[in-house]
N, C-alpha and C positions, 0 to 999 in steps of 0.2 A: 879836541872838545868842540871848538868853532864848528865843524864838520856836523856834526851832530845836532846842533842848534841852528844852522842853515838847514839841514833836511828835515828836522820837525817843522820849521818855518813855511818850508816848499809842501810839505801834505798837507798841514795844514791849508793852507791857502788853496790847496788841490780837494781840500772833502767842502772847504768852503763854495766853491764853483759847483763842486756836483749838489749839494744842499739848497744850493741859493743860485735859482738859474738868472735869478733879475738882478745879480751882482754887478755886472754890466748892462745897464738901461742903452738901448736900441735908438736912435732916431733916426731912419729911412730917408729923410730928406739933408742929412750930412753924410757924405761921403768917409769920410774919416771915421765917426763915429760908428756908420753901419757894417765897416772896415773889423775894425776895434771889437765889435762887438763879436764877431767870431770866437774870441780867442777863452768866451763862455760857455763851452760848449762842454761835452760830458769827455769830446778825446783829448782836449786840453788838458781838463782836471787829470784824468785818468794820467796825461802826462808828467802833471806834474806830482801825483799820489806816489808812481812809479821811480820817477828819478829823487826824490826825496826818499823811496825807500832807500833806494841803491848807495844812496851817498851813507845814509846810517848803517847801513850793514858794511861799507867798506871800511867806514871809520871803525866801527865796533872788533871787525878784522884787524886794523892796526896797519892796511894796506896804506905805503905811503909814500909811493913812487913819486918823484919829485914830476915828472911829466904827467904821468896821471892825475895827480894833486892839479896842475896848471889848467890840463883841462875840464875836471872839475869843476875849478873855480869860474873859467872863464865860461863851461855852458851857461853857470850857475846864475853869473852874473848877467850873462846877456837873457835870460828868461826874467829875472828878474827885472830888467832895465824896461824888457818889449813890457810886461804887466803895467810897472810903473806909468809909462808912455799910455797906456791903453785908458786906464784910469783917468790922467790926466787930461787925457783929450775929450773923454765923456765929461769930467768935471767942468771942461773951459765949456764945453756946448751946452749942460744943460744950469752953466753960471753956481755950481754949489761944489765946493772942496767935500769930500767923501772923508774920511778915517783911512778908508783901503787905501788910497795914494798916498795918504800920508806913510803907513804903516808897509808899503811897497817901497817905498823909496828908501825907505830907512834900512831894508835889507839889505837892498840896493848899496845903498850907503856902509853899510855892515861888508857887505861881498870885498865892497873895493878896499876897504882898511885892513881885512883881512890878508888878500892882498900884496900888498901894499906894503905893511909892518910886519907881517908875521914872517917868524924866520921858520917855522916848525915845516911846511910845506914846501922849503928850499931845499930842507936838507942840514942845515946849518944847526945841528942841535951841542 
């Protein structure tokens, strides 16, 4: 079920990027930031539209290879971590915390407890 609610999470946040291209505010004169600001783009979203489908159709399937589950988790988490990261670094440059970082992290935070506690993706049932 976690599986499922990570990849509504990931499209979500993927039709948000294509809808909302000033999701990530640009400043040209930070490095970091005009870095960051790439990862607003429409092949982003589409990426992450895409692998959020993927996760929900394989959860829906019941596919639930303990290796495939690992990898999963860990693309899941590291897309989720680089967003988090992306957000944050615009937030420190233009001085204002956004909802998105907040609500990125917190996936974030979600991926790794999942992780972390859950026994269903080991195997262990």
């Amino acid at each position: 079920m976690y599986l499922i609610e990570i990849g509504i999470e990931t499209i979500a946040i993927g039709f948000y990027m294509f809808l909302d291209h000033m999701a990530m505010r640009d400043d040209p004169r930070s490095p970091a930031v005009h870095a960051m600001h790439q990862l607003n783009g429409t092949n982003w979203a589409a990426i992450m539209v895409i692998f959020g489908a993927a996760i929900i159709a394989l959860a829906l399937v019941g596919y639930s290879s303990t290796r495939f589950m690992s990898y999963v988790l860990i693309f899941a988490g590291a897309l989720w971590f680089l967003y988090s990261v992306a957000f944050f670094i615009a937030d420190l440059d233009f001085e204002q915390l956004k909802i998105s970082t907040i609500l990125s992290f917190g996936v974030f935070v979600e991926i790794l407890t999942v992780a972390w506690f859950s026994d269903d993706w080991r195997g262990h049932r």
